[in-house]
C-alpha positions in Angstrom: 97.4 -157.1 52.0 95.1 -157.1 49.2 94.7 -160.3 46.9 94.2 -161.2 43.7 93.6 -164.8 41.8 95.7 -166.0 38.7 96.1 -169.0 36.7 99.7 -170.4 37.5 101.4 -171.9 34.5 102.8 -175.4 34.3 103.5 -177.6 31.6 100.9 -179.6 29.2 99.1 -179.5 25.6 95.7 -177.3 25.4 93.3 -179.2 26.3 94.7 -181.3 28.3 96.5 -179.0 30.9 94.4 -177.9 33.4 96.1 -174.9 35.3 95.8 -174.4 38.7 94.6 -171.4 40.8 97.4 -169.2 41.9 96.2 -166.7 45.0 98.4 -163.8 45.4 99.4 -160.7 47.8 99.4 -157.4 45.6 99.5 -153.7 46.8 96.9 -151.8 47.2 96.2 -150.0 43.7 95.9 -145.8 43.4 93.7 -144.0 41.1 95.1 -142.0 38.9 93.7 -138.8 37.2 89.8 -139.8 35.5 90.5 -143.2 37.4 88.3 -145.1 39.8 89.3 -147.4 42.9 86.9 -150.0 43.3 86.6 -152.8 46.0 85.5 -156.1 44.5 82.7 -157.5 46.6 81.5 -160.3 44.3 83.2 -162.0 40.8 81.3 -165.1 38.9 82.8 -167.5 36.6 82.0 -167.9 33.3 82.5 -171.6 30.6 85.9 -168.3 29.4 87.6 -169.1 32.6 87.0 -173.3 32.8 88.3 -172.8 29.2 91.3 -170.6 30.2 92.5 -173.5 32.8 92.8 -176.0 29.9 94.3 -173.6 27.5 91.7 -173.6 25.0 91.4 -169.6 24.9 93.9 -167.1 23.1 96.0 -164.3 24.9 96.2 -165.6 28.3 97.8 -164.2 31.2 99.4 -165.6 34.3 99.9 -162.5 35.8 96.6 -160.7 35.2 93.7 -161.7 37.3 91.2 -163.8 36.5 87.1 -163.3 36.0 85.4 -161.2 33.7 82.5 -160.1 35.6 82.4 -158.7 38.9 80.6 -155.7 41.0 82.0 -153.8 43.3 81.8 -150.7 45.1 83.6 -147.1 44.1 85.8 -145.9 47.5 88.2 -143.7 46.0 87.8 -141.0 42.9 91.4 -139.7 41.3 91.9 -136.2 40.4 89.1 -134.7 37.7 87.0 -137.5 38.1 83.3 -136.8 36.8 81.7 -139.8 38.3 82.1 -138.6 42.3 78.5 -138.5 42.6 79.0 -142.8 42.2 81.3 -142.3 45.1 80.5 -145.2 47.9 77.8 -146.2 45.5 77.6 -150.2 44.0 78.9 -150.5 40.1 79.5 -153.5 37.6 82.8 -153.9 35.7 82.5 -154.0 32.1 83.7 -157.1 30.5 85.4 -156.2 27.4 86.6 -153.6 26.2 87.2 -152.1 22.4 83.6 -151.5 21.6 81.4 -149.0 21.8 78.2 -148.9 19.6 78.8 -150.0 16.0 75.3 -152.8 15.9 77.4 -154.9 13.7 81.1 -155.5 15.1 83.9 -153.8 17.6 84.6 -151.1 15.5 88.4 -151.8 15.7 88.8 -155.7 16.2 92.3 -155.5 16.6 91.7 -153.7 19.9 88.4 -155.5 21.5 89.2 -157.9 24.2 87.4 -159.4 27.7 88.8 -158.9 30.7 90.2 -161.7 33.1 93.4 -163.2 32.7 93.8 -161.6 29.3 97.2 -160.3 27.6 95.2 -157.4 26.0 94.2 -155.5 29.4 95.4 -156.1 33.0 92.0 -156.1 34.5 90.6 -158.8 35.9 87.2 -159.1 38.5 89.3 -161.5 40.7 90.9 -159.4 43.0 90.5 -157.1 46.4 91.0 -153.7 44.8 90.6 -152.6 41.2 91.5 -149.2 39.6 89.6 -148.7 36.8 89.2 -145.5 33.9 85.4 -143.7 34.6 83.9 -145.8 31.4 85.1 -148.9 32.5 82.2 -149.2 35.5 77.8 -148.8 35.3 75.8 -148.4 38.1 74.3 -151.7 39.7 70.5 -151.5 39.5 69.8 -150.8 43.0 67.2 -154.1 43.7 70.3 -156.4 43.0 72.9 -157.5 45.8 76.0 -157.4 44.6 76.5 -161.3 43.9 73.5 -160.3 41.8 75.1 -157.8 40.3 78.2 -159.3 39.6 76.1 -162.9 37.8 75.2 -160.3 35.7 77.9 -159.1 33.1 79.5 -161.1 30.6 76.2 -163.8 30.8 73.4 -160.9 30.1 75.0 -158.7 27.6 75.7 -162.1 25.0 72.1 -163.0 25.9 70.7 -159.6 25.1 72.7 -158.7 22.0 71.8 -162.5 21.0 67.9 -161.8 21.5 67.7 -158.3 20.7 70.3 -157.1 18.3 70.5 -160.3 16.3 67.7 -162.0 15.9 65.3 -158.9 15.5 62.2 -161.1 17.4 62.7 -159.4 21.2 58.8 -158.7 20.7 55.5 -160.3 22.4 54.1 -163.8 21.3 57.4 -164.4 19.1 58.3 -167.6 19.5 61.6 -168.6 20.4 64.0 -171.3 21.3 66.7 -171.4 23.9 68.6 -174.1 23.6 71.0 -175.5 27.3 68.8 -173.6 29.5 70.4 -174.1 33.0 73.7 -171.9 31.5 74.1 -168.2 32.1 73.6 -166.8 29.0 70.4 -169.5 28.5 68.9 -168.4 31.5 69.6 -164.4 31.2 67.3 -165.2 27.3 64.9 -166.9 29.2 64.4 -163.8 31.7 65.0 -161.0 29.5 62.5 -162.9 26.8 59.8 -163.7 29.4 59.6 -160.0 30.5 59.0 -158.6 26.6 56.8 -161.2 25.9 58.2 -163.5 24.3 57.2 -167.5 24.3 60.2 -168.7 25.4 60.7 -172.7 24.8 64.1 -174.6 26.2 65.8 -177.3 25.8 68.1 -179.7 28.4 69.2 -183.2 28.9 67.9 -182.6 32.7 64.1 -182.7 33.5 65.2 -180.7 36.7 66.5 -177.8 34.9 63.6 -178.1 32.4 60.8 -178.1 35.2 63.3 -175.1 36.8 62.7 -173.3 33.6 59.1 -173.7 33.8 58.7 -171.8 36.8 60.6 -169.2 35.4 58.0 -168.7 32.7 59.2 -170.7 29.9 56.4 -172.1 28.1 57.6 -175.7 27.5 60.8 -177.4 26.8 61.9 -180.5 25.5 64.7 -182.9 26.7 67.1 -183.2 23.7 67.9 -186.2 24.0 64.8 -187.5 23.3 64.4 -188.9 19.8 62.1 -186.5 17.8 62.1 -183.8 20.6 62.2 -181.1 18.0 58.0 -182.6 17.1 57.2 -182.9 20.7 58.5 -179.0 20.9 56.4 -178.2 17.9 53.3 -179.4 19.8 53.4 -177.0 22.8 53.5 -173.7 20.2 50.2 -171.4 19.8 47.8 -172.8 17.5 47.9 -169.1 15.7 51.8 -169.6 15.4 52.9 -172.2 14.8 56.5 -171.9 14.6 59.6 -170.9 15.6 60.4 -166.8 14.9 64.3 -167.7 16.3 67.0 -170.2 17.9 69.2 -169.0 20.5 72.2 -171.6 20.8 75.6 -172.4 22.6 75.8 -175.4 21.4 76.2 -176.2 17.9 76.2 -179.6 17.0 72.6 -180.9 15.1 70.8 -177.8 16.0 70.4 -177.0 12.3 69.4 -180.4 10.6 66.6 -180.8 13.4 65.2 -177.4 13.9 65.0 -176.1 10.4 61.5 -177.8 9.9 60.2 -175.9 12.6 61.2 -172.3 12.4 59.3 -170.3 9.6 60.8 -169.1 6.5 63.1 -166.4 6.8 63.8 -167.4 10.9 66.9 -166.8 12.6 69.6 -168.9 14.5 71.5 -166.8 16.4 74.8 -169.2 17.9 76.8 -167.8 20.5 79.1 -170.7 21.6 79.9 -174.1 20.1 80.1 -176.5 23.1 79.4 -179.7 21.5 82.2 -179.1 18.9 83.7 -176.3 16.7 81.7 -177.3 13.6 78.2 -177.6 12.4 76.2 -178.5 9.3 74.4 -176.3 7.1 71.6 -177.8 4.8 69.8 -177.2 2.0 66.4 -176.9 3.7 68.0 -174.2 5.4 69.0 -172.1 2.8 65.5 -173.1 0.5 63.5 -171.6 3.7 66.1 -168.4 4.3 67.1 -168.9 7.4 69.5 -166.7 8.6 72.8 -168.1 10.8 74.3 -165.4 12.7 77.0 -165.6 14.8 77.2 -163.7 18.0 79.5 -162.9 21.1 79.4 -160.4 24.1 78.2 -157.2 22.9 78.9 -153.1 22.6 79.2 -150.5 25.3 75.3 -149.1 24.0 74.0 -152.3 24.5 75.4 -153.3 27.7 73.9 -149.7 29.4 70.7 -150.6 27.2 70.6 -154.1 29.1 71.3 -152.8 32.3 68.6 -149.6 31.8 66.1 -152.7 31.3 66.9 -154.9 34.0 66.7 -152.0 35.9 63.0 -151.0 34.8 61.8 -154.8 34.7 63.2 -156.0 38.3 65.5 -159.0 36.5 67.1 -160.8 39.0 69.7 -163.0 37.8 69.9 -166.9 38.4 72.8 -167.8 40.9 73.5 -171.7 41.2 76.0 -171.3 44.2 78.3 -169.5 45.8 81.3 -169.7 47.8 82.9 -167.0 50.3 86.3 -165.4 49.9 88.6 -165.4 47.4 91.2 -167.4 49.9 89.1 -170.6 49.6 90.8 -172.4 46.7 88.8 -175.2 47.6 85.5 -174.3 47.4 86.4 -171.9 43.9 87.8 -175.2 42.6 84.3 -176.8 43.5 82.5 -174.3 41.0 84.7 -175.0 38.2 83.9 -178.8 38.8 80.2 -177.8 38.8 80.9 -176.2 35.4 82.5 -179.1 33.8 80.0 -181.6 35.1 77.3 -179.1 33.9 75.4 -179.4 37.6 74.9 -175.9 37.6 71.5 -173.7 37.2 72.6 -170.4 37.1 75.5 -168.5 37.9 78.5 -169.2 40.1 79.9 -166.5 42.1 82.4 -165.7 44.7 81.5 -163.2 47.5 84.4 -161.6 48.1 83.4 -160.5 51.7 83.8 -162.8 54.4 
């Protein structure tokens, strides 16, 4: 029987709670007409699920599979389908749905949500089979395995929107910041930036992931807990510019206070998570040097093909920390949630749903 992998309720405040992983026996899905059937070879977690266990995210379903991102390969087209010719052929899931190519926003907010143990939409990359409407899947690029392809979703289209659409500074010898690098969404900005150019700089509180970062092609980085790291980082940029162009952050916290004395006039902090805690300071140096804060999550339908079309042209492989095999093995999936709350990993963590 086919599987699938849910969060089973219990009792306990948000935060607090921790809810464990439920594996179930579902049958087999069939494609209706303009549907696909996809078998899930490979689903990756992403900080969503660790925050779904503790009930610290809205919407969530017990009944709905869990995962946003996962890659898979088409085995069964319903009637009138116009994607045959992807027929046997390796395809990502989209993560969310509800948006399609307005620059700015989902063009209907009431209707955008991700996928993976949401109330809004029953799909979820943590099962056997999926059945899925023809806009709801992209081709893998065909270098990538499908672990690859499936560290690839949720992770790289936040990364790109971040550094492309919001910041405006995706362009050679611009200088930016990524802050947490060892996270998925650090590390797709660190690859994406690196192959258009960019001088990418990072910051972690772990010289490993730093040096890690370096052979990635980061140009220096700077351990934040160090007292005045944000001078030592402006010591490592080119003499003819020397500044920061943009911040890409997850984190929140001081970001602003330290950082604004290093990023020219009219820069751009572009914050796509808050991990440190839901509020942050804005100062007046900030708004005397017109620096723009923009907020930032996931992305449209346009720029997910447009970051897949250029992963596909560049050869980007993403980063995967670990893995673990089958989606049986409770154990070991537990195991890369605890990587994820003890923030050991460097890269992304993915099941392989193949045994």
């Amino acid at each position: 029987m086919p599987r699938s992998l849910t969060v089973k309720q219990i009792e306990g405040k948000p935060g607090v709670v921790y809810y464990p992983l439920q594996l179930n026996e579902v049958p087999k899905p069939v494609p209706g007409p303009g549907e696909l059937l996809v078998k899930i070879h490979a689903a990756s977690l992403n900080h969503r699920d660790f925050f779904i266990r503790q009930h610290l995210y809205p919407g969530i379903s017990f009944t709905n599979p869990l995962l946003s991102d996962g890659c898979g390969t088409i085995v069964e087209a319903g009637p009138g389908c116009e994607k045959t010719p992807l027929l046997n052929k390796l395809v990502i899931l989209r993560p969310c749905f509800g948006w399609d190519k307005d620059p700015e926003a989902p063009e209907d907010f009431t209707k955008y949500a991700i996928i993976g143990a949401s109330k809004s939409y029953p799909h979820g990359a943590a099962q056997d089979y999926i059945v899925v409407r023809e806009n709801e899947v992209e081709p893998c690029p065909e270098h990538l395995t499908p672990a690859e392809g499936a560290a690839l979703p949720l992770v790289g289209l936040t990364g790109w929107r971040a550094l492309v659409t919001k910041t405006g500074n995706a362009k050679p010898g611009r200088n930016i910041f990524v802050t947490g690098i060892g996270g998925g969404v650090a590390l797709q900005v660190l690859q994406l930036g690196v192959a258009m150019g960019c001088n990418i700089y990072v910051s972690s509180g772990d010289q490993a992931k730093l040096d890690k970062a370096l052979q990635l092609g980061a140009k220096g980085g700077v351990n934040y807990k160090t007292e005045g790291w944000e001078k030592q980082l402006q010591g490592m940029f080119p003499s003819d510019r020397p500044y920061l162009d943009a911040i890409i952050d997850g984190a929140g916290g001081n970001i602003i206070a330290k950082a604004t004395r290093i990023l020219k006039p009219g820069g751009v902090v572009a914050i796509y998570g808050m991990t440190v805690g839901p509020k942050m300071d804005w100062t007046m140096q900030a708004v005397m040097k017109n620096i723009e804060l923009k907020g930032t999550t996931m992305g449209s339908w346009a720029e997910f093909k447009d970051f897949l079309d250029f992963v596909a042209k560049h050869k980007v492989r993403p980063i995967i920390s670990r893995t673990v095999k089958g989606l049986d093995d409770i154990e070991g999936i537990d195991g890369l949630f605890e990587d994820m709350k003890h923030g050991k990993q460097f890269g992304k963590l993915v099941i392989e749903l193949d045994q």
